[in-house]
C-alpha positions as CSV (number, residue, x, y, z in Angstrom):
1,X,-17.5,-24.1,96.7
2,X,-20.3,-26.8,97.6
3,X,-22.2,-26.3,100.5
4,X,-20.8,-27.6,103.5
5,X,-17.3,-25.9,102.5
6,X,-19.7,-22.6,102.9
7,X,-21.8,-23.2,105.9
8,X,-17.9,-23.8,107.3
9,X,-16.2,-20.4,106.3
10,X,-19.4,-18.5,107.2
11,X,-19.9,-20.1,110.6
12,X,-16.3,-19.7,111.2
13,X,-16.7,-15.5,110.3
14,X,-19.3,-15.8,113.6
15,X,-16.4,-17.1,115.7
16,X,-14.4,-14.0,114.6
17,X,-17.3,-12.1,115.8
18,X,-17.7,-13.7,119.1
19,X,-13.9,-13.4,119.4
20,X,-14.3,-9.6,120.0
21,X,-17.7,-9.9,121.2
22,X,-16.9,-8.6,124.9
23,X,-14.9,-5.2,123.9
24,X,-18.3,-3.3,121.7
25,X,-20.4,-4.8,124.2
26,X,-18.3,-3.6,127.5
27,X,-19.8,-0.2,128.5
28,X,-23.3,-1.6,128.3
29,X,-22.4,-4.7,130.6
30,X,-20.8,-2.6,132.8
31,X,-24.3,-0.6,132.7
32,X,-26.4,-3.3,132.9
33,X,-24.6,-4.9,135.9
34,X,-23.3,-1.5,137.6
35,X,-19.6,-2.9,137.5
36,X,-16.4,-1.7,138.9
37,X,-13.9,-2.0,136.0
38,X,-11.9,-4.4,138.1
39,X,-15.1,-6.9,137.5
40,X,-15.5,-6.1,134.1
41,X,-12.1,-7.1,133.1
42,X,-12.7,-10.9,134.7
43,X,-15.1,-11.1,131.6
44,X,-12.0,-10.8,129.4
45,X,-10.0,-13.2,131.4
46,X,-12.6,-15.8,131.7
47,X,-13.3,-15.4,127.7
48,X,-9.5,-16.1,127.6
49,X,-8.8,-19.3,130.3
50,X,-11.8,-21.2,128.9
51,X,-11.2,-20.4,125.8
52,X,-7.7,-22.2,126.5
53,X,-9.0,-25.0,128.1
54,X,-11.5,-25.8,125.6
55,X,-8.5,-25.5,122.8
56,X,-6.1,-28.1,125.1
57,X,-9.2,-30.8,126.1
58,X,-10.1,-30.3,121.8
59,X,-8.2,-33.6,121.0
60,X,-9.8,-35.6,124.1
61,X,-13.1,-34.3,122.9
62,X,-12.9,-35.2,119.1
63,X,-11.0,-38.2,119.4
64,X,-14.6,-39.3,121.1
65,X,-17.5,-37.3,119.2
66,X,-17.4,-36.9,115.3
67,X,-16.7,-33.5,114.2
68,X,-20.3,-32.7,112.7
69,X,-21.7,-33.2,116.3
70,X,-19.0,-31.5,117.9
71,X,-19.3,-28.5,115.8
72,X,-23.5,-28.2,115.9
73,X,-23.0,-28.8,119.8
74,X,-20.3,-26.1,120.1
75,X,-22.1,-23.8,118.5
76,X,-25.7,-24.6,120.3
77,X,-23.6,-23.8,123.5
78,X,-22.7,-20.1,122.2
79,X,-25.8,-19.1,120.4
80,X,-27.8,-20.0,124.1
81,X,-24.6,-18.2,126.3
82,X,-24.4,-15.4,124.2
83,X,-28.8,-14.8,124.1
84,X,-28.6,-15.2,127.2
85,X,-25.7,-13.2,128.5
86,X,-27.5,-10.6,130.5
87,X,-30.4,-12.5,132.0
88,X,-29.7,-12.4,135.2
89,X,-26.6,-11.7,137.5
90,X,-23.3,-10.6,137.1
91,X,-22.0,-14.1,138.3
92,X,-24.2,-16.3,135.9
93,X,-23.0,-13.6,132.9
94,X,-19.4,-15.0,134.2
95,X,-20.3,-18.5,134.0
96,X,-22.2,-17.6,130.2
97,X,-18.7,-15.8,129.1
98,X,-17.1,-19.1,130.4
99,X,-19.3,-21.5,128.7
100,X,-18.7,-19.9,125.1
101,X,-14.9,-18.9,125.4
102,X,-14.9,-23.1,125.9
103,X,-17.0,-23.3,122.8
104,X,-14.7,-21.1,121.3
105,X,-11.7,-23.2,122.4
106,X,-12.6,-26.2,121.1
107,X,-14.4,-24.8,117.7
108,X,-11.2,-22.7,116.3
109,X,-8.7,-25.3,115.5
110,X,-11.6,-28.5,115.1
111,X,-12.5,-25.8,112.1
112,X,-8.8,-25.1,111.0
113,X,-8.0,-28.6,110.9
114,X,-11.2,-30.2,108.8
115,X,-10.7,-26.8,106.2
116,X,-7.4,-28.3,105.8
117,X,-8.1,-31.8,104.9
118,X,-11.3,-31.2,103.0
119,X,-8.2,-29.4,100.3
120,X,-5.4,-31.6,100.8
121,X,-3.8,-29.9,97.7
122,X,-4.8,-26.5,98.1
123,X,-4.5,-26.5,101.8
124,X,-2.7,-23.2,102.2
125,X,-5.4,-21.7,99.9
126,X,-8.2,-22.8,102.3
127,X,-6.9,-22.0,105.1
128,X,-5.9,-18.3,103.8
129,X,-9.9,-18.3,103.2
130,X,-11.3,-19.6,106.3
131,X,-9.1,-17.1,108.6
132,X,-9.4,-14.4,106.1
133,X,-13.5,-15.1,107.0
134,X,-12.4,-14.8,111.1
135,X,-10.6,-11.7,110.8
136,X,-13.9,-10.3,108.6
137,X,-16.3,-11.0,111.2
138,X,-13.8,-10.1,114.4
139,X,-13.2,-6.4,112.6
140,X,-16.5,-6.0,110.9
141,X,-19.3,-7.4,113.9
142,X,-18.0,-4.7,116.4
143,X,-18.9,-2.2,113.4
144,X,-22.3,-3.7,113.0
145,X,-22.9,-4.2,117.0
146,X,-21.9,-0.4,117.6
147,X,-24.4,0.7,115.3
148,X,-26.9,-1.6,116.5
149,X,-27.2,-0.8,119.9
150,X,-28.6,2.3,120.3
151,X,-31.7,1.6,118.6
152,X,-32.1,-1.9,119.4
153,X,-31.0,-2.4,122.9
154,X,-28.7,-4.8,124.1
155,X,-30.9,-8.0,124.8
156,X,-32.2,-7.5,121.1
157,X,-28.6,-7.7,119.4
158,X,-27.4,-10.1,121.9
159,X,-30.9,-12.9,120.3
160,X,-30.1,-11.8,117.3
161,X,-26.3,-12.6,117.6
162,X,-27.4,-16.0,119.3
163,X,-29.6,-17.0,116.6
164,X,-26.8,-16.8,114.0
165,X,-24.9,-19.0,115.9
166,X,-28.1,-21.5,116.6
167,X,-28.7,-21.4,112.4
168,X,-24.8,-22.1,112.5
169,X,-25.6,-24.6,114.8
170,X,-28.4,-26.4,112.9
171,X,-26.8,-25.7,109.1
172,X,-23.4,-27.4,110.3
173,X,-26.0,-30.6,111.5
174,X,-27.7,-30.5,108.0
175,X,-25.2,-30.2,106.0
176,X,-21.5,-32.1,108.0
177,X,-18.4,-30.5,107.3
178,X,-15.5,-33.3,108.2
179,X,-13.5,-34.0,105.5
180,X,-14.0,-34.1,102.0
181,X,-13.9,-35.9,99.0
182,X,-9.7,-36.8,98.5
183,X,-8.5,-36.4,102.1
184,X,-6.2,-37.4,103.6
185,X,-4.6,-37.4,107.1
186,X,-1.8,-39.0,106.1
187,X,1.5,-36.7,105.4
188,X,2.0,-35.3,101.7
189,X,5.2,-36.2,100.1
190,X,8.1,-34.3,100.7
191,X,7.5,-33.1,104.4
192,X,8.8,-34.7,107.4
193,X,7.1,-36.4,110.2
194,X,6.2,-35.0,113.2
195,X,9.0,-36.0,115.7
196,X,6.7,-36.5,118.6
197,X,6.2,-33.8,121.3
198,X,8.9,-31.3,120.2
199,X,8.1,-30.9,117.0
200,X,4.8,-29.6,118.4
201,X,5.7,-27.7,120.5
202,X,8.2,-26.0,118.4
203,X,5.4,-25.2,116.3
204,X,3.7,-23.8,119.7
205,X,6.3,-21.3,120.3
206,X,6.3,-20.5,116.6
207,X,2.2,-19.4,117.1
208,X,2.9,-18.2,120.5
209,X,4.7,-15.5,118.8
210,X,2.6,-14.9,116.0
211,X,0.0,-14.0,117.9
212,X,1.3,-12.5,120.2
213,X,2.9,-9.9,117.5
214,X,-0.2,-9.7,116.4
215,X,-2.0,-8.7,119.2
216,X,1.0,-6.6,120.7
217,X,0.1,-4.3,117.2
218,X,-3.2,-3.9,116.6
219,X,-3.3,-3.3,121.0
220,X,-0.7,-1.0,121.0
221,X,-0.8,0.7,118.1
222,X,-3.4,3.7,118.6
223,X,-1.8,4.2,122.1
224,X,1.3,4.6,120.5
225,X,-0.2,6.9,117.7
226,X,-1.7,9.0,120.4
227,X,0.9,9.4,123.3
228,X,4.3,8.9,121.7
229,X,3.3,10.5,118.1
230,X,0.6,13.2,119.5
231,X,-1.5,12.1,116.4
232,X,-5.2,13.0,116.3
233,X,-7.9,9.9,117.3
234,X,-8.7,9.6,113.4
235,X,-5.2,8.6,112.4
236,X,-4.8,6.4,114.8
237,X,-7.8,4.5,114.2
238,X,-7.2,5.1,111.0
239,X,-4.0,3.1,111.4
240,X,-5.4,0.1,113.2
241,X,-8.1,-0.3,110.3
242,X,-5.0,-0.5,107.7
243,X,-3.7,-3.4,109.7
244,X,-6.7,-5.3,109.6
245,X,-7.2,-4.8,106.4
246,X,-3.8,-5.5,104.8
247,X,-4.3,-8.5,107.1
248,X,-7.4,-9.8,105.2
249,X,-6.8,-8.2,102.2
250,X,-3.3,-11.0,102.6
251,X,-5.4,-14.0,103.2
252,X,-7.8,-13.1,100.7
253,X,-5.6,-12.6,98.0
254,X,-3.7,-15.9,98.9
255,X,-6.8,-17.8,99.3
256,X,-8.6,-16.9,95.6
257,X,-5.2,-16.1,93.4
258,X,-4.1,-18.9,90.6
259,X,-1.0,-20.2,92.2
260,X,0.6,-19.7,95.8
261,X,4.8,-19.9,96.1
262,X,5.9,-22.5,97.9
263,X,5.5,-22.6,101.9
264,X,9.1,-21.7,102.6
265,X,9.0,-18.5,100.3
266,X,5.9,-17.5,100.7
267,X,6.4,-17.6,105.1
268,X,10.1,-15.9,104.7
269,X,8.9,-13.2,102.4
270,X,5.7,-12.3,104.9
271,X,8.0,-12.3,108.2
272,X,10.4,-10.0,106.2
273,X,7.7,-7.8,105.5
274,X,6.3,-7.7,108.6
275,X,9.6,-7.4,110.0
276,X,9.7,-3.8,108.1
277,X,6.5,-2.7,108.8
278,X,7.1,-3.2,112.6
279,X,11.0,-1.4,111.9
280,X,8.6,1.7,110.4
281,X,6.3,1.4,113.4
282,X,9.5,2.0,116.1
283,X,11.2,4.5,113.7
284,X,7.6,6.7,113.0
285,X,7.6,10.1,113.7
286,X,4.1,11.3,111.6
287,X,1.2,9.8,110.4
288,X,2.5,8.6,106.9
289,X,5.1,6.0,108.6
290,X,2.7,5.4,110.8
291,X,-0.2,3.7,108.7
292,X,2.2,2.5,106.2
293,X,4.4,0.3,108.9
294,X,0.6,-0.6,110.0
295,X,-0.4,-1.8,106.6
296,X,3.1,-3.5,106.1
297,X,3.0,-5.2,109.1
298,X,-0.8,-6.4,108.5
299,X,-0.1,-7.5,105.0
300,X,3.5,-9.4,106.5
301,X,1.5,-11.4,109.1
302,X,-1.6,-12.2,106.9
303,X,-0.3,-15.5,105.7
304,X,1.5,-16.5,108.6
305,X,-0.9,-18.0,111.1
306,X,-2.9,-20.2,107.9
307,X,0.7,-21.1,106.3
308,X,2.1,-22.5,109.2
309,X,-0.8,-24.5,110.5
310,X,-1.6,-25.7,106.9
311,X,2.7,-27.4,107.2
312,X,1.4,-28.8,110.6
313,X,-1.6,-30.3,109.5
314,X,0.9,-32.3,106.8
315,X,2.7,-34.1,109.8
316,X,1.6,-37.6,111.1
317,X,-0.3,-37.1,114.6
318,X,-1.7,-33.4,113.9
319,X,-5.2,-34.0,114.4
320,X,-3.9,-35.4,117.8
321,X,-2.2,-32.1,119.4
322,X,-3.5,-29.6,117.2
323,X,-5.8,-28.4,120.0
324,X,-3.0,-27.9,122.4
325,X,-0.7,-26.3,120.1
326,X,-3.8,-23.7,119.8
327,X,-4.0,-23.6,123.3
328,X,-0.1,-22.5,124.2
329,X,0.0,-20.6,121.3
330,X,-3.5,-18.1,122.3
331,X,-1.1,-17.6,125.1
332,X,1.3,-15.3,123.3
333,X,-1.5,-12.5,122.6
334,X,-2.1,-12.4,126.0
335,X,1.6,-12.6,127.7
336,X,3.6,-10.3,124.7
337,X,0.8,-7.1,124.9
338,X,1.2,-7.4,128.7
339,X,5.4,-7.3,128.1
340,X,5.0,-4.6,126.1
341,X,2.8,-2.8,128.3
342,X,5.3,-3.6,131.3
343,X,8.3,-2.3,129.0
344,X,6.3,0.8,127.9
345,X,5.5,1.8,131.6
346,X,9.4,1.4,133.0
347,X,11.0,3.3,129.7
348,X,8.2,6.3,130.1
349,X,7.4,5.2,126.6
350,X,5.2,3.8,124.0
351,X,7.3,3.3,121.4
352,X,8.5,0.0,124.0
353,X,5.5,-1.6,122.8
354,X,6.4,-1.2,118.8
355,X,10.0,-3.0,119.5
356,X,8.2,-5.9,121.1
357,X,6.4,-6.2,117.9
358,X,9.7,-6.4,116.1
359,X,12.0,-8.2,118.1
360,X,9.2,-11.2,118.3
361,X,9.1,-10.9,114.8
362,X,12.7,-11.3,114.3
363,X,12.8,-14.4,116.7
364,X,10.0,-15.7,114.1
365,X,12.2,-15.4,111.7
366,X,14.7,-17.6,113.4
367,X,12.3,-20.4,114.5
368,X,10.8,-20.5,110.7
369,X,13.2,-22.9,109.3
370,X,13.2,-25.8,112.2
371,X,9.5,-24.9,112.1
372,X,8.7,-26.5,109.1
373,X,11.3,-28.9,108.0
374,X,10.9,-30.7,104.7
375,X,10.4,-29.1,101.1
376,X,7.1,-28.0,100.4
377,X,5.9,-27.7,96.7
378,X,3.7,-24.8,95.5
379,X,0.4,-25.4,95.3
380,X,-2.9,-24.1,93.1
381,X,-5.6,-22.6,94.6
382,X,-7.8,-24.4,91.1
């Protein structure tokens, strides 16, 4: 992999990290700025509305900057938020939070869309890699920040978070990472055309699920390890780290193994196994179905967010709506953990938030096919 393909995957591991940024961080802003928890969770949803609205204006903006500067600005904008978070008051952290969830929202799919046309024919390889790299730094950075804190103090980790993100910044600037060598915007052979706004948003339903599956699991999963199975704190954290691993551990073997099965196998086969591994999650009664409908499910959904975007990248007009099929689709991980919470509350049950998981999953399985009309031939990852 030549330079600029690096500085991308590695700069995209820091939006991972940022991702989760707010959740290791919480009970030290809430020290720092004596908060009621009714305040703190505005952080969250101000991460999550800019975030969105950076995602839907991402077309308007990159239709008018070139991606290089887009990228080294976006990331300029969190390294100085995020150094600066807690300088100052409550209400200019707010605005900071703000200012790099809209970072974030433009960065993710500008990012998901050049990976895939610097590989036109490995795109489903390249895309495995660079989400396999945002899952790594989302699970692994609160790790790191939790360790960090207590003998460094929060203003140190939060410079030396910011200065990753400002050598992101300035290696994105010296070395641009648009598309490649062999690219191509155009449609490969084979797929059909986009069909104009429905076949967009089609796809936007399709992701709404995903993540929202996604986040109903790994959200939901250790509440419903501890309250509906009475298992010990270990095994269900235990539980939550085999779903993010089988998740990477998916991507990663998709993104570096010889030869991937074409789109339509490869995306049936992953929603029928995460289809069982969220069927062992509602039927769990110990520890054993537990982490092993966890590690299903993780391993199931792995290829499913960078498969599908890498088939809607192939359709005429992408590039143009790509940032507002993000933003709809970010959506889902908000609205489905909150349904299953709402579900989970009026049955006097937890195990509500595991069937969420699985009937979402089942409706995935029933938008796949008009999701990605068109045959799709395998492609190499060499």
């Amino acid at each position: 992999m030549k330079a600029p393909g690096l500085v991308l995957n590695a700069s995209f591991a820091l939006t991972g990290a940022l991702t989760t940024l707010l959740g290791p961080l919480l009970p030290s802003l809430i020290s720092q700025w004596s908060l009621a928890d009714r305040n703190a969770g505005r952080l969250f949803a101000t991460q999550f509305f800019s975030a969105t609205l950076g995602a839907a204006l991402q077309g308007w903006i990159t239709s008018r900057i070139r991606a290089t500067w887009c990228l080294t600005a976006a990331y300029a904008l969190m390294a100085v938020s995020v150094a600066t978070l807690t300088t100052g008051s409550f209400a200019m952290g707010v605005v900071r939070v703000s200012l790099y969830g809209f970072a974030l929202g433009v960065t993710i799919p500008t990012v998901n869309l050049i990976a895939g046309q610097r590989a036109p024919a490995r795109k489903t390889a390249a895309l495995n890699l660079l989400n396999m790299c945002w899952c790594a730094g989302a699970v692994f950075a609160p790790l790191l920040i939790g360790a960090l804190l207590p003998s460094h103090g929060l203003p140190s980790v939060l410079m030396g978070f910011g200065g990753l993100l400002l050598a992101a910044a300035l290696l994105t600037l010296a070395f641009p990472v648009g598309a490649g060598p062999g690219a191509s915007s155009s449609p490969e052979p084979g797929l059909a055309p986009a069909r104009g706004v429905p076949a967009a948003w089609l796809v936007a339903v399709f992701l709404f699920l995903y993540v929202g599956v996604e986040n109903t699991v790994s959200g939901w999963i250790s509440v419903f390890a501890l309250r509906a199975l009475q298992l010990p704190v270990a095994t269900a954290s235990a539980a939550l780290s085999g779903f993010w691993m089988a998740l990477m551990m998916a991507r990663g073997y998709l993104a570096f193994g010889r030869r991937i099965p074409s789109a339509r196998v490869l995306l049936v086969g992953s929603l029928c196994a995460a289809g069982a591994g969220t069927a062992t999650l509602v039927l769990a009664s110990g520890p054993l179905k537990l982490i092993a409908g966890a590690a299903l499910t993780g391993a199931g959904l792995g290829p499913v967010f960078p498969g599908i975007v890498a088939l809607y990248q192939d359709r005429a007009g992408a590039e143009r709506s790509i940032g507002l099929v993000f933003a709809f689709s970010g959506c889902g991980g908000a609205v489905l953990p909150w349904l299953a919470g709402l579900l989970s509350s009026s049955a006097h049950d937890p195990r509500a938030t595991m069937w969420v998981g699985l009937i979402a999953t089942m409706l995935l399985l029933v938008l796949l096919k008009p999701a990605m009309p068109g045959q799709v031939r395998p492609q190499s990852t060499v």
